[in-house]
C-alpha positions in Angstrom: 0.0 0.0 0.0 1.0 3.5 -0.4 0.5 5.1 3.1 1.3 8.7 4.1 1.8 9.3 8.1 1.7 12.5 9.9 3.5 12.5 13.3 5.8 9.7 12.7 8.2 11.5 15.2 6.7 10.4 18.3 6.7 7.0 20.5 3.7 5.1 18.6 4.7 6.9 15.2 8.3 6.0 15.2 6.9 2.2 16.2 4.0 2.4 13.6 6.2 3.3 10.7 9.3 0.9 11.3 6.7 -2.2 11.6 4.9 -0.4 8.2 8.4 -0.1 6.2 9.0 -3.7 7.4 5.8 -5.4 5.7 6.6 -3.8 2.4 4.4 -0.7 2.3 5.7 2.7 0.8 5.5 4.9 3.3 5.7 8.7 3.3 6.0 11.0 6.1 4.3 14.6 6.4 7.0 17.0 7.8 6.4 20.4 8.6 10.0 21.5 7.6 11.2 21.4 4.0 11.6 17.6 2.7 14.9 16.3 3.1 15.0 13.2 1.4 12.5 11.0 -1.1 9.8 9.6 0.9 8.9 13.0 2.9 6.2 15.5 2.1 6.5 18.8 3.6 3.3 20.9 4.8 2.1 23.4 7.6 -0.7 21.6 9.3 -1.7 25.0 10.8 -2.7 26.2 6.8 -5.4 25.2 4.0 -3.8 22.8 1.9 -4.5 21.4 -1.1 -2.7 17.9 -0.8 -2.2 17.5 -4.2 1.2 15.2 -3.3 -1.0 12.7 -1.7 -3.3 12.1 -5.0 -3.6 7.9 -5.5 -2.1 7.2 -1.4 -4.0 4.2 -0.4 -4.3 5.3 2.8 -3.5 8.7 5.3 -2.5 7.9 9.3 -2.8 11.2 11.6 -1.4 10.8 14.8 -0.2 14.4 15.5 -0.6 16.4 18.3 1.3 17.7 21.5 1.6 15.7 24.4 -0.4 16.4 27.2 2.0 15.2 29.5 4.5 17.0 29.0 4.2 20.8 30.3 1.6 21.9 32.9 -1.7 22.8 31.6 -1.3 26.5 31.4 -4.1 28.5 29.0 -1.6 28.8 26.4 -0.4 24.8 26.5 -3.9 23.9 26.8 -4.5 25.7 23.1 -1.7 24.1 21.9 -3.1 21.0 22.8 -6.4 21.8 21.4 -4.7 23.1 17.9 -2.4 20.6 17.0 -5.0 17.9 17.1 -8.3 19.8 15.9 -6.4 21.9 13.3 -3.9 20.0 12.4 -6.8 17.1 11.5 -8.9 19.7 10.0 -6.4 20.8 7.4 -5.9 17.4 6.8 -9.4 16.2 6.3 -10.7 19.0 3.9 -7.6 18.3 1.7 -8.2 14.8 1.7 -11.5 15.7 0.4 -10.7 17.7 -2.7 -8.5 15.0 -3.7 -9.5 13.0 -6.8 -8.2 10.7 -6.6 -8.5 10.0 -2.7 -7.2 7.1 -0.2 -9.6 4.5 1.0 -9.4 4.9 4.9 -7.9 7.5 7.1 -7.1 6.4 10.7 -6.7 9.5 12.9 -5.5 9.6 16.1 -8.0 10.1 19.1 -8.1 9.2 22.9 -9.8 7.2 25.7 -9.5 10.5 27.4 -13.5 10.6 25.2 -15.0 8.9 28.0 -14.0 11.8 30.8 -14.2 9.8 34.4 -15.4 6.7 34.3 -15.7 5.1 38.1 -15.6 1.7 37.9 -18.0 1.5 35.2 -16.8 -0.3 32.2 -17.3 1.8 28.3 -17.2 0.7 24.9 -17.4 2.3 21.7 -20.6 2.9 21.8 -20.5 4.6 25.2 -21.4 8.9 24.9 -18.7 11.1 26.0 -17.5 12.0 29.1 -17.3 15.7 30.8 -13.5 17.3 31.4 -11.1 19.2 28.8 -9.9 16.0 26.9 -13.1 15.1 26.4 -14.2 17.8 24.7 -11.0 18.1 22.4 -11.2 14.8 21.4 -15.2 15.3 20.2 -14.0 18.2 18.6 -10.8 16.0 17.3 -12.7 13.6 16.2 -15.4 15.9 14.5 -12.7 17.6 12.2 -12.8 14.5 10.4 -16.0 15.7 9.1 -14.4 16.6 5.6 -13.2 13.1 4.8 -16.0 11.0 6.1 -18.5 13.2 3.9 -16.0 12.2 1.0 -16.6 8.9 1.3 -13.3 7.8 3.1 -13.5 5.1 5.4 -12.3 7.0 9.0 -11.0 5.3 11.8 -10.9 6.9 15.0 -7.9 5.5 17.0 -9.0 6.2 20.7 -5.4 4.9 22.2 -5.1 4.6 26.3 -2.0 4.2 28.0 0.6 2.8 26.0 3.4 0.3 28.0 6.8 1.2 26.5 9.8 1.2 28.1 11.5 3.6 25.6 8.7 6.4 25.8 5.2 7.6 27.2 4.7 7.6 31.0 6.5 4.4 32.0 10.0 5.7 30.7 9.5 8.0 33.6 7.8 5.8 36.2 10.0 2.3 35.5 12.7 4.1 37.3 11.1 5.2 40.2 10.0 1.7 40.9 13.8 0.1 40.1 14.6 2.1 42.6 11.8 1.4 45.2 10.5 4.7 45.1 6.7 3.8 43.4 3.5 3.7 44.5 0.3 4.6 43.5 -1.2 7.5 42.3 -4.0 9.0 44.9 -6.2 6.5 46.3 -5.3 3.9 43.6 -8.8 2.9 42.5 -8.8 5.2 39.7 -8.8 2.7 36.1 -6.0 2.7 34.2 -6.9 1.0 30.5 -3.3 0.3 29.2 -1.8 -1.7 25.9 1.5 -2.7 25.2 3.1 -1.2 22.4 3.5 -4.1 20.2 -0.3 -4.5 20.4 -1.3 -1.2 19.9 0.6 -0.9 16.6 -0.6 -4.0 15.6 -3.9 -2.4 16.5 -3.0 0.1 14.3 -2.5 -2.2 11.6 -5.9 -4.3 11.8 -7.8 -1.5 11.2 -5.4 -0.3 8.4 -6.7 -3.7 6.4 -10.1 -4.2 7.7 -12.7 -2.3 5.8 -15.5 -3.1 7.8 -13.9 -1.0 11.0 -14.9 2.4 11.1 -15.3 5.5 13.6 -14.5 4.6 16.8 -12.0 2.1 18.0 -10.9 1.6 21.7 -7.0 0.9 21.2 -6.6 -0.4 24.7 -6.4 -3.7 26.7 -8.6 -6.2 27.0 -8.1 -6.4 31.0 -8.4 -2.8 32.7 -6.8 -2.3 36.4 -6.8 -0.1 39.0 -3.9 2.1 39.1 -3.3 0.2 42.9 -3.4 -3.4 40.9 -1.1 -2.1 38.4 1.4 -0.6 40.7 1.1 -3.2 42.7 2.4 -5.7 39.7 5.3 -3.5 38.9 6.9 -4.0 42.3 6.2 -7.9 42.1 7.5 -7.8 38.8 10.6 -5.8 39.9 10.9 -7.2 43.2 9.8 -3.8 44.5 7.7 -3.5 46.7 5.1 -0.5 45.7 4.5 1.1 49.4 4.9 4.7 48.7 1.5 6.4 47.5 1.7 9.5 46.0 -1.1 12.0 47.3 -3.3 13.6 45.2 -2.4 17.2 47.3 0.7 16.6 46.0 0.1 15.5 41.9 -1.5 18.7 41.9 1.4 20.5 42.8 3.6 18.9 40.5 1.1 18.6 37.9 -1.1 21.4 38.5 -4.9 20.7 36.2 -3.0 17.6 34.5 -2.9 15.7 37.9 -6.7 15.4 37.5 -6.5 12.8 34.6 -4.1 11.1 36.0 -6.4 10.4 39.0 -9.4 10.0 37.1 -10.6 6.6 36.1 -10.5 5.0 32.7 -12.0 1.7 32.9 -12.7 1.3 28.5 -13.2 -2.5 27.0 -11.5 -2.4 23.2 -14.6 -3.8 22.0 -14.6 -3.1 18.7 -10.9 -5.0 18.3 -12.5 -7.8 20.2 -15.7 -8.3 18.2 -13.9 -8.1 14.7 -11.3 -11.2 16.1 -7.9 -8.8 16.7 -6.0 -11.2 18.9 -4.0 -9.6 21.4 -0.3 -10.4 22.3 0.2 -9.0 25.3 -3.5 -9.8 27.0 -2.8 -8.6 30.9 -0.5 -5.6 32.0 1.9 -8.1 33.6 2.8 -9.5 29.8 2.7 -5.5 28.3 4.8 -4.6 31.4 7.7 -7.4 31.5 7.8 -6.7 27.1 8.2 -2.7 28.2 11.1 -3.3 30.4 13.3 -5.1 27.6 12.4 -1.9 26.0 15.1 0.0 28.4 18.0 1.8 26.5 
């Protein structure tokens, strides 16, 4: 297939188009600098395009967008947030729609963060949105494909969870606390945390790539939810750590200021869409996603 990718830069995008170039697909990256070599595009995601480069692509993947974890939620980060997703994908979509000759499917990046705080109740797919400030960019996220569902491009919505690496995401940061017996869990600890291993999320990725009959929303999580206490509480078996040390929620907001709420807020989702259509997962329970992410370690 001939595949374009925007936001191949980051942890899953790095992973998505290594495994891509692998299987024989010729893949192109959008990069917002000029194009340095043969198989890049360049564009400004933040003006109208017309896409003409990607006439006759099978297929477009969009996972850009800031991360959220990464700088405190101040009004300005909180825009870029908001902009480099719903922008970005709008841009994106309407070019995709002038094309005439235009790809098949578009999978566009989205989040479990849809489903705002979730208790302990379990959501699917077909669960309505939540309440909170990632909910409401990812409707808006996922509304911007608008352009190329109207079209007649088959979209994909990739609402991805937490993603187990050990080279990247939160547990590059939180495997070293726990090797060095420092861990614990996050606030009370029976917040949900809906995790996936990186191997299985790309390969995610992939199904939905080459199985028309998925569309809009797809949970790209585990198929075994925890409580952040569970999980924490396998790390330190897992590492011979024991995970004693909780970390307040006084304190996350502190550090973390207005980001510390999603991290205490619960994300129990079922990926039942993957399930349903037969995707078999590899790494089935955190333990096997969390032993994987810690041969992971540079």
């Amino acid at each position: 297939m001939r595949i374009a990718i925007a936001g191949s830069s980051g942890l899953i995008g790095t992973a998505l188009s290594a495994s891509l170039v692998n299987q024989g697909h010729d893949l192109v990256r959008l990069v917002r600098r000029p194009a340095s070599a043969s198989n890049e595009i360049s564009w400004d995601p933040t003006r109208e395009w017309d896409g003409a480069a990607l006439e006759g692509y099978d297929a477009v993947i969009n996972l850009s967008g800031v991360g959220v974890g990464d700088h405190r939620w101040t009004k300005s980060y909180k825009q870029k947030i908001r902009d480099s997703r719903v922008i970005t994908t709008t841009v994106l979509s309407q070019a995709l729609a002038k094309l005439d000759n235009k790809p098949t499917v578009l999978l566009n990046a989205s989040a479990i963060g849809w489903y705002g705080n979730t208790g302990d109740r379990m959501r699917d797919e077909g669960s309505p949105r939540g309440t909170g400030f990632l909910a409401t960019v990812c409707e808006q996220w996922e509304a911007a494909t608008m352009p190329a569902q109207e079209a007649g491009i088959r979209v994909v919505h990739l609402r991805t969870g937490l993603v187990v690496a050990g080279n990247g995401g939160a547990w590059k940061r939180l495997i070293p606390l726990f090797k060095a017996g420092i861990g614990g869990k996050l606030g009370t600890g029976k917040q949900y945390w809906s995790a996936i291993s990186l191997t299985d999320e790309i390969a995610a990725i992939e199904f939905c790539l080459t199985n028309p009959s998925i569309q809009g929303a797809v949970n790209l999580t585990g198929p075994t939810p925890l409580t952040n206490a569970e999980l924490t509480a396998v790390m330190g078996k897992v590492l011979n750590k024991p995970a004693v040390l909780p970390v307040p929620a006084f304190a996350l907001k502190i550090v973390l200021g207005e980001f510390a709420t999603e991290t205490i807020d619960s994300a129990r989702i079922l990926p039942k869409v993957l399930l349903d259509a037969g995707f078999a997962f590899e790494h089935p329970t955190f333990e096997e996603a969390f032993r994987v992410a810690l041969t992971q370690q540079s």
